[in-house]
Backbone bond lengths (Angstrom), bond angles and torsions (degrees), N, CA, C in turn:
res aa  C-N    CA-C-N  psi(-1)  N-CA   C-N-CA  omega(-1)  CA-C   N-CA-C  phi
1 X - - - 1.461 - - 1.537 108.53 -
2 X 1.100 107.03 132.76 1.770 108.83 176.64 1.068 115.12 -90.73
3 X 1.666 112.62 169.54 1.599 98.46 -145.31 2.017 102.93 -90.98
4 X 1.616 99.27 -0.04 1.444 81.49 153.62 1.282 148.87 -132.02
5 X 1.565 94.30 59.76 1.608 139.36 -166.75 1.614 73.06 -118.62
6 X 1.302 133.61 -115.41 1.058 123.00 129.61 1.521 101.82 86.06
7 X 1.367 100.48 -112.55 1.383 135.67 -165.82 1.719 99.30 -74.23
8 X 1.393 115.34 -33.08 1.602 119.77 -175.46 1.517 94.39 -71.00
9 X 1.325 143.75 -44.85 1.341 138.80 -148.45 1.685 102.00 -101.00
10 X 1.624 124.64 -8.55 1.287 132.70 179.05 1.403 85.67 -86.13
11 X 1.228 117.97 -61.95 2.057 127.17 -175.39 1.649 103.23 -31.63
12 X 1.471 116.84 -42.36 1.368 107.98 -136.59 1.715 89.01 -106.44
13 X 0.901 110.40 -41.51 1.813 111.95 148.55 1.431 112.73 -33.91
14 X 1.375 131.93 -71.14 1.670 118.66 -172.18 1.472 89.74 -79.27
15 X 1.338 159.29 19.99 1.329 129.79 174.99 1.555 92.40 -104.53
16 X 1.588 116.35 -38.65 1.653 101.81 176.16 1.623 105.37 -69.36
17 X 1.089 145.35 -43.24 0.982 141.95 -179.23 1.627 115.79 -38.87
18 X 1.578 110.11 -59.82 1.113 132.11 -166.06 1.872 92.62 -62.59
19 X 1.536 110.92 -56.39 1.476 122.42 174.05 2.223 107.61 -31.14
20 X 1.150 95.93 -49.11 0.992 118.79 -167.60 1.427 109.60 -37.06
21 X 1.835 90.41 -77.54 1.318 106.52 172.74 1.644 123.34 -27.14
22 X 1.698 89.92 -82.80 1.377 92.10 173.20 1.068 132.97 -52.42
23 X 1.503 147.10 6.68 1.376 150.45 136.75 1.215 96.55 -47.21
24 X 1.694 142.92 -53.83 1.059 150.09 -133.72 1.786 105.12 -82.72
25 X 1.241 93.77 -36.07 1.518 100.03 -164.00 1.557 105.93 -85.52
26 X 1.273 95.64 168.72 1.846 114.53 -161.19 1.538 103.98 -140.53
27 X 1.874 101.27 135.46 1.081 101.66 -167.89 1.511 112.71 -96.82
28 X 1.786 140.33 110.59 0.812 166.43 -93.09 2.080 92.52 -107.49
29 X 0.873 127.08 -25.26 1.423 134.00 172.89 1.750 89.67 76.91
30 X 0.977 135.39 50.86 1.345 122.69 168.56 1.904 103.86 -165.69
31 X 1.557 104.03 -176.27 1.078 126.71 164.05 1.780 103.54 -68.64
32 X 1.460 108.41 142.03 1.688 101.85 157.53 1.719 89.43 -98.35
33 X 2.103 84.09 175.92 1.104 103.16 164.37 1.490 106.28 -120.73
34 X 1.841 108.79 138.37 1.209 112.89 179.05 1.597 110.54 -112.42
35 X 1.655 117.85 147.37 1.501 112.15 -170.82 1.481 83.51 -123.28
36 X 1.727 127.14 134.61 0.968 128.58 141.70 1.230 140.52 -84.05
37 X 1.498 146.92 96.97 1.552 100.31 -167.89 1.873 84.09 -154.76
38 X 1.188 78.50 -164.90 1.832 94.60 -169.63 1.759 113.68 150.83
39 X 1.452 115.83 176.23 1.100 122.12 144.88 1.770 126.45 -63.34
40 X 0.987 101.61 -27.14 1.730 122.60 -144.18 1.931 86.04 -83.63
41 X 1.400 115.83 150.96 1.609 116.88 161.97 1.440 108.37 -61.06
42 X 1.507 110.09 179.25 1.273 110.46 165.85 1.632 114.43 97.52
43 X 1.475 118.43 -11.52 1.423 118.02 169.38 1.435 119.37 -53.84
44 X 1.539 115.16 -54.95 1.394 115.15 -165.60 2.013 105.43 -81.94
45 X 1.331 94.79 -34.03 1.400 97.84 -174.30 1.897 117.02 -61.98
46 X 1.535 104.91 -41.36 1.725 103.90 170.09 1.720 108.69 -57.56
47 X 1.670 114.34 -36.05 1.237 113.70 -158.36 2.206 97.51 -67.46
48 X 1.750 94.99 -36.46 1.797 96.63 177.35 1.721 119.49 -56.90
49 X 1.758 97.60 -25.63 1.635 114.80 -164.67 1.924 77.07 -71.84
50 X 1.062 111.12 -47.86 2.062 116.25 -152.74 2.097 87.39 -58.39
51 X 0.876 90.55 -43.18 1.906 104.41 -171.81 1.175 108.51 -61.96
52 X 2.041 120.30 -39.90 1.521 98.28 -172.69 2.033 100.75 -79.54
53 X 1.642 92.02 -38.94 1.713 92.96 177.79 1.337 110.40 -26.39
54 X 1.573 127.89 -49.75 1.559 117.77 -173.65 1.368 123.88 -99.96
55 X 1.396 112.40 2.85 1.164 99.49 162.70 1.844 100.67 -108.34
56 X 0.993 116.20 38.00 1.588 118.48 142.76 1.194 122.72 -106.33
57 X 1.957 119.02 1.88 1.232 129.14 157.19 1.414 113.76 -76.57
58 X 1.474 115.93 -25.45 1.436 118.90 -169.07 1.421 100.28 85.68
59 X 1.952 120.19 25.12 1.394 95.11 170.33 1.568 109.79 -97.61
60 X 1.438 120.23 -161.70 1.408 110.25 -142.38 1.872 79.59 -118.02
61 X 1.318 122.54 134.55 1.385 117.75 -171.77 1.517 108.65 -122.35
62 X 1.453 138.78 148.05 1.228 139.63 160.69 1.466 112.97 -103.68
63 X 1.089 120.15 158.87 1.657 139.41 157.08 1.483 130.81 -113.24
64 X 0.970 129.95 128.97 1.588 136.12 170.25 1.411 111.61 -132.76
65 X 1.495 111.93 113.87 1.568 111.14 177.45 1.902 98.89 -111.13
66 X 1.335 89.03 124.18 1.497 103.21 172.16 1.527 111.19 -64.62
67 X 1.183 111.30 -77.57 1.626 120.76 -175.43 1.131 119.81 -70.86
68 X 1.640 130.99 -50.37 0.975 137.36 -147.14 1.759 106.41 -46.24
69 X 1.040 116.27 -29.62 1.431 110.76 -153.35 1.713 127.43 15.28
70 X 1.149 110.30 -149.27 1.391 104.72 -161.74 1.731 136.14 -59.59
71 X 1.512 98.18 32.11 1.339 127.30 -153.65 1.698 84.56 -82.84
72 X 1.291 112.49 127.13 1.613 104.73 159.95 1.404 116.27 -83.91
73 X 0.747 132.94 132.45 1.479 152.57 -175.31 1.519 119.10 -99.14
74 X 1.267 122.65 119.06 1.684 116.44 156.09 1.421 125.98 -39.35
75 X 1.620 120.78 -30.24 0.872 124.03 -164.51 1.628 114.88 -89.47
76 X 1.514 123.67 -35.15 1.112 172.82 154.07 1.782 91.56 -33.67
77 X 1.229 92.66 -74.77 1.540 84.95 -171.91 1.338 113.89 -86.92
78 X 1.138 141.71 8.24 1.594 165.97 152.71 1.607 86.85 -59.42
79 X 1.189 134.98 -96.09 1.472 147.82 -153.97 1.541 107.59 -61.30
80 X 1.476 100.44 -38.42 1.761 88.58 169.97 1.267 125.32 -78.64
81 X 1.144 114.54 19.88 2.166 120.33 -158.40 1.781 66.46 -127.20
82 X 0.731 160.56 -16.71 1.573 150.19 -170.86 1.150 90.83 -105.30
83 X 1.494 146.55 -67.00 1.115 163.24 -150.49 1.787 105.42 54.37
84 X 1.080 135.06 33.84 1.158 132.27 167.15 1.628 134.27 -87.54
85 X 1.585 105.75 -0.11 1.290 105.84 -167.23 1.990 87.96 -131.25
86 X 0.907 96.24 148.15 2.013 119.14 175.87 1.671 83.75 -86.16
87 X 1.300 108.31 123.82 1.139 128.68 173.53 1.763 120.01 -121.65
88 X 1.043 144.51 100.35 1.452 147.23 -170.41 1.921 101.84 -100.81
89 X 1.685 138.85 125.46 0.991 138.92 146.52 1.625 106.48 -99.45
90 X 1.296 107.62 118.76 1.587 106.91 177.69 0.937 90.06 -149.92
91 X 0.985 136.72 69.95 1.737 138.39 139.70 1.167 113.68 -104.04
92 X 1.034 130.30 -159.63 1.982 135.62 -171.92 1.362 105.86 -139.24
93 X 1.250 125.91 -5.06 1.671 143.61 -159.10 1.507 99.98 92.02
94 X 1.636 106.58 -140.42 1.217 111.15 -172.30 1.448 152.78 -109.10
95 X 0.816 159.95 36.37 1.849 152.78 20.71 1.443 99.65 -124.22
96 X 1.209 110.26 -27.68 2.056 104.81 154.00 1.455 117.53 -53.42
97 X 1.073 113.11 -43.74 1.674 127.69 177.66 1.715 98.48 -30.37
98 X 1.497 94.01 -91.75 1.673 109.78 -169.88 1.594 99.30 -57.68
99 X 1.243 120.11 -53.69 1.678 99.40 -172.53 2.069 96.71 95.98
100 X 0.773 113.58 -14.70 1.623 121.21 176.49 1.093 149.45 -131.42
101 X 1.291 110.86 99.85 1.499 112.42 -144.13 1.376 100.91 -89.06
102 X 1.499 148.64 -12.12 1.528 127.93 142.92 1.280 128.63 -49.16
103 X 1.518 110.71 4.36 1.445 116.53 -160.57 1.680 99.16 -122.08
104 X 1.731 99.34 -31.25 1.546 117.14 165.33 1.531 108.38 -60.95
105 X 1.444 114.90 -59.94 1.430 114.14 -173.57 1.581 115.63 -54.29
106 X 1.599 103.93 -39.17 1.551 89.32 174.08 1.174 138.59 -59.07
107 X 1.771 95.90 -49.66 1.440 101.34 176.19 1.534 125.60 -60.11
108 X 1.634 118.66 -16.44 1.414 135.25 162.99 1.616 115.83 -46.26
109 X 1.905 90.82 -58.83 1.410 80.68 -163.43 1.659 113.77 -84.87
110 X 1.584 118.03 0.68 1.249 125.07 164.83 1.518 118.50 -43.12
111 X 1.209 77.83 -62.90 2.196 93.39 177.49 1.181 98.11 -56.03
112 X 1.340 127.08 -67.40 1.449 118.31 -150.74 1.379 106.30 -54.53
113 X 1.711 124.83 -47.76 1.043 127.19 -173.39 1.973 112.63 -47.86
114 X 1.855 91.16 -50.43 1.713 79.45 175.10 1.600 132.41 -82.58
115 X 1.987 117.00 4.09 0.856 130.54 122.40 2.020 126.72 -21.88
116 X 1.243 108.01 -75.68 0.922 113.87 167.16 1.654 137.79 -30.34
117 X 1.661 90.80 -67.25 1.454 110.30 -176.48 1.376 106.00 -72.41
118 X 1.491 140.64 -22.45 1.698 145.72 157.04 1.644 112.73 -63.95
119 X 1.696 110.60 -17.62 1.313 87.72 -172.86 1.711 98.89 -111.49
120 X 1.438 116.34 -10.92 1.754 103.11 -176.41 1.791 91.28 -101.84
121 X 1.612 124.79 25.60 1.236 108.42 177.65 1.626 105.64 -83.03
122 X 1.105 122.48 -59.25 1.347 127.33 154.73 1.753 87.48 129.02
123 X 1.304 107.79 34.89 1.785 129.36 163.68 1.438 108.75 -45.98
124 X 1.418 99.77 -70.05 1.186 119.91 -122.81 1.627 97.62 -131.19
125 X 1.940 102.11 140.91 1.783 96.64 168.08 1.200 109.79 -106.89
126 X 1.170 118.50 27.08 1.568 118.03 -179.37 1.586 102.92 -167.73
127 X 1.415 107.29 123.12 1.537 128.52 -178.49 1.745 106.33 -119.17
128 X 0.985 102.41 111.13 1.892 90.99 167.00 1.252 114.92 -122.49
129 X 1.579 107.87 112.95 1.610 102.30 174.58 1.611 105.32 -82.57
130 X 1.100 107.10 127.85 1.436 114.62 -177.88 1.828 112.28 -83.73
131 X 1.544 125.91 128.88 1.302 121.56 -175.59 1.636 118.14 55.01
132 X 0.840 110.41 27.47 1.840 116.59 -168.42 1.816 86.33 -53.88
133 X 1.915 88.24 -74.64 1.637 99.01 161.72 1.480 117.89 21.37
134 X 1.234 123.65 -82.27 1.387 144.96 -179.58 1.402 118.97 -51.07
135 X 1.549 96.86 -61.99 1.728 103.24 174.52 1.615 107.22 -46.14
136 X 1.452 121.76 -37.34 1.400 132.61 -144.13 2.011 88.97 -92.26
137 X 1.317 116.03 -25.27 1.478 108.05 -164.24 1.440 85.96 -104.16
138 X 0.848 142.85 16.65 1.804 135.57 153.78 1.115 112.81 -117.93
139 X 1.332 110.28 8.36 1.635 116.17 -176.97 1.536 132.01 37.53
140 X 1.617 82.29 52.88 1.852 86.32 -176.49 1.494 97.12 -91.75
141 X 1.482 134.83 1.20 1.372 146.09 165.97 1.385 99.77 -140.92
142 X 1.685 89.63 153.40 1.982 126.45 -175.25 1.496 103.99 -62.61
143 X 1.076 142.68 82.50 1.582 108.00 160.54 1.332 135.35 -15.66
144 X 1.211 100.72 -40.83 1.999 88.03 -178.76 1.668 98.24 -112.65
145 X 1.326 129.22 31.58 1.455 109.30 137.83 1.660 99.08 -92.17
146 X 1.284 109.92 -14.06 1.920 93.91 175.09 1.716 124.84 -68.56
147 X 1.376 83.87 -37.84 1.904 111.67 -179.44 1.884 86.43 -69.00
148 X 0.672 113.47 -55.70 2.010 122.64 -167.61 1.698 88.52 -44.18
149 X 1.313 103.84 -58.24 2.072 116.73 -164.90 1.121 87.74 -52.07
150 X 1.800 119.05 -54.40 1.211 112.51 -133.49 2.194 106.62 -71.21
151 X 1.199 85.42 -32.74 1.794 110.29 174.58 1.329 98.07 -51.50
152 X 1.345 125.96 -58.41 1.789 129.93 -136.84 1.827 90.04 -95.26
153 X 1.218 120.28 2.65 1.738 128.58 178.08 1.317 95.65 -44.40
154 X 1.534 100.45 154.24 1.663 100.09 165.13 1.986 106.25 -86.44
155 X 1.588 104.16 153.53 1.501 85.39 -167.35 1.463 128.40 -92.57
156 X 1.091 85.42 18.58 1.775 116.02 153.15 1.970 119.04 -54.45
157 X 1.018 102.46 -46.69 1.326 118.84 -156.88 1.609 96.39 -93.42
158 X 1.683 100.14 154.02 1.509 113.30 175.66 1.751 81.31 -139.73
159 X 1.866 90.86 164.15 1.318 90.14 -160.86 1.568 104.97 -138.62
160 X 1.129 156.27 62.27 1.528 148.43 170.13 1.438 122.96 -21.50
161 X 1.209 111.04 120.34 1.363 106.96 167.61 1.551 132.22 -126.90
162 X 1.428 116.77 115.89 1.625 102.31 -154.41 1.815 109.30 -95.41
163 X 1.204 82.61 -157.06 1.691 98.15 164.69 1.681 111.12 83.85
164 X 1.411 139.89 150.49 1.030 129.19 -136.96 1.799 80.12 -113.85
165 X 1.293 124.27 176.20 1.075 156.61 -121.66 1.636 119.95 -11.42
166 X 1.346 130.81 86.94 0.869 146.72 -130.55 1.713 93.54 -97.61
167 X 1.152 98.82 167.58 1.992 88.63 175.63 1.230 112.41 -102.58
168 X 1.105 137.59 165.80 1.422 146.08 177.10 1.276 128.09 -67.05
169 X 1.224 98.48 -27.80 1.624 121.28 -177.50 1.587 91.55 -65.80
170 X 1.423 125.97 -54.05 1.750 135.12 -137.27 1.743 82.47 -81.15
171 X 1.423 84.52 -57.16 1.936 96.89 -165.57 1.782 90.23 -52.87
172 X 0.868 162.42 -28.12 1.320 148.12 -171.69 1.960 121.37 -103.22
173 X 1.232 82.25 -21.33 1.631 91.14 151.33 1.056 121.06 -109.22
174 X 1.483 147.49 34.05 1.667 159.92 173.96 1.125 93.98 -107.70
175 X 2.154 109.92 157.28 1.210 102.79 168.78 1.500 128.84 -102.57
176 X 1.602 87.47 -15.98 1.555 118.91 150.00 0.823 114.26 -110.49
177 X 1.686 116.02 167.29 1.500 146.00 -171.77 1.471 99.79 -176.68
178 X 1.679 112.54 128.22 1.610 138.19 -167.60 1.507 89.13 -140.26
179 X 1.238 107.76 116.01 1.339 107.79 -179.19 1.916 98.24 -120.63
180 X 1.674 102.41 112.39 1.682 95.58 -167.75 1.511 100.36 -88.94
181 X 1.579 112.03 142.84 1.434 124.78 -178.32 1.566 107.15 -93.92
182 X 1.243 139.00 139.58 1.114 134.77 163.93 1.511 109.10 -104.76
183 X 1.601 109.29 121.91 1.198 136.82 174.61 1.503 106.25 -92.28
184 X 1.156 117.06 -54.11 1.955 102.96 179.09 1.785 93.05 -171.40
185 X 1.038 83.85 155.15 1.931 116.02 -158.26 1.444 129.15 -129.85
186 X 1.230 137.28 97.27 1.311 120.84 -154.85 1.304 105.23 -71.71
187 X 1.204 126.39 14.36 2.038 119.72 -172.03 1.580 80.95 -85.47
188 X 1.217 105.76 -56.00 1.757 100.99 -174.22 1.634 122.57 -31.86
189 X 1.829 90.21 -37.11 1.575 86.08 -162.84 1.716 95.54 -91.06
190 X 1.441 128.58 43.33 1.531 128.22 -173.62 1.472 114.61 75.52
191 X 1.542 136.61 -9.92 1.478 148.01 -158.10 1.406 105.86 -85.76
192 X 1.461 137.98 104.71 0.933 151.15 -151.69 1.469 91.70 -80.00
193 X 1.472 130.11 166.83 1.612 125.71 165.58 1.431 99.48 -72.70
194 X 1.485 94.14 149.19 1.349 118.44 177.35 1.881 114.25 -118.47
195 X 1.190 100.01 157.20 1.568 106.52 -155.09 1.605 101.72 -79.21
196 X 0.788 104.47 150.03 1.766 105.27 -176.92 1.376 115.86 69.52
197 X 1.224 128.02 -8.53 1.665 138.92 161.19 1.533 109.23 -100.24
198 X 1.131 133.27 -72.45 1.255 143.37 151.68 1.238 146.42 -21.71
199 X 1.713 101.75 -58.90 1.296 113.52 -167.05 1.787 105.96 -161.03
């Protein structure tokens, strides 16, 4: 047998296999929940890639940015030239920024709340709280009133959640978890962010 006889009959082995599987699997009648997080870039940006995927379904998508505050964004102004997605910035920037964390907690639990009210409306099939993550590792919000939200969703809705060190609690009630590794970084090498890579 030549080797691309070969290689066709190894192919056709993992494609029934693979076939297999997916016969196997069952579709969950709900929203998932997705956790992004890591050291590594790339949290918020897969969660924008998850956002255009569904609105090429024509489903109906929300946004909540924790931190970002008044940061203009590529992405930001990408989604508003579409105008198809409910977009919320209520963060303050970044908790060095303000210097005040009664001022952090509010603006936390602002979002979360309209977090909330986008995901038990039964709007929307896609909610992404952007950097929640963060709010949750300074504990300007409960983990399990998030896990509580995340339960009481309408089951319509799937829900992203970014920002790097995520809690254990979330990561074990998610149905995904992408944890990005950073291998090398140009901030390291002195390279300030750059627009359309960055931000």
């Amino acid at each position: 047998m030549s080797d691309a006889e070969t290689h066709k009959e190894e192919m056709k082995k993992v494609q029934a296999k693979h076939r297999a599987k997916v016969a196997e699997a069952e579709d969950p009648g709900r929203g998932l929940v997705l956790v992004h997080t890591g050291k590594g870039k790339g949290k918020s940006s897969s969660a924008f890639g998850v956002v255009i995927r569904a609105l090429g379904w024509k489903q109906k998508v929300g946004v909540v940015q924790f931190i970002k505050g008044k940061w203009i964004t590529g992405e930001k102004r990408f989604f508003d030239s579409l105008g198809d997605v409910t977009w919320h910035t209520m963060g303050e920037g970044f908790t060095w920024d303000t210097q005040d964390r009664d001022r952090d907690i509010a603006a936390a639990e602002a979002a979360f709340a309209k977090g909330v009210e986008m995901m038990q409306s039964g709007d929307y099939d896609l909610v992404v709280l952007d950097e929640i993550n963060i709010a949750l590792r300074y504990e300007y919000l409960d983990i399990h009133a998030v896990i509580d939200s995340l339960k009481a969703r309408d089951a319509r809705t799937g829900v992203i959640l970014t920002g790097r060190d995520a809690k254990p609690e979330l990561m074990d009630y998610a149905d995904l978890v992408t944890e990005m590794t950073e291998v090398k970084h140009p901030y390291k090498a002195g390279i300030k962010a750059q627009r359309g890579v960055d931000f």
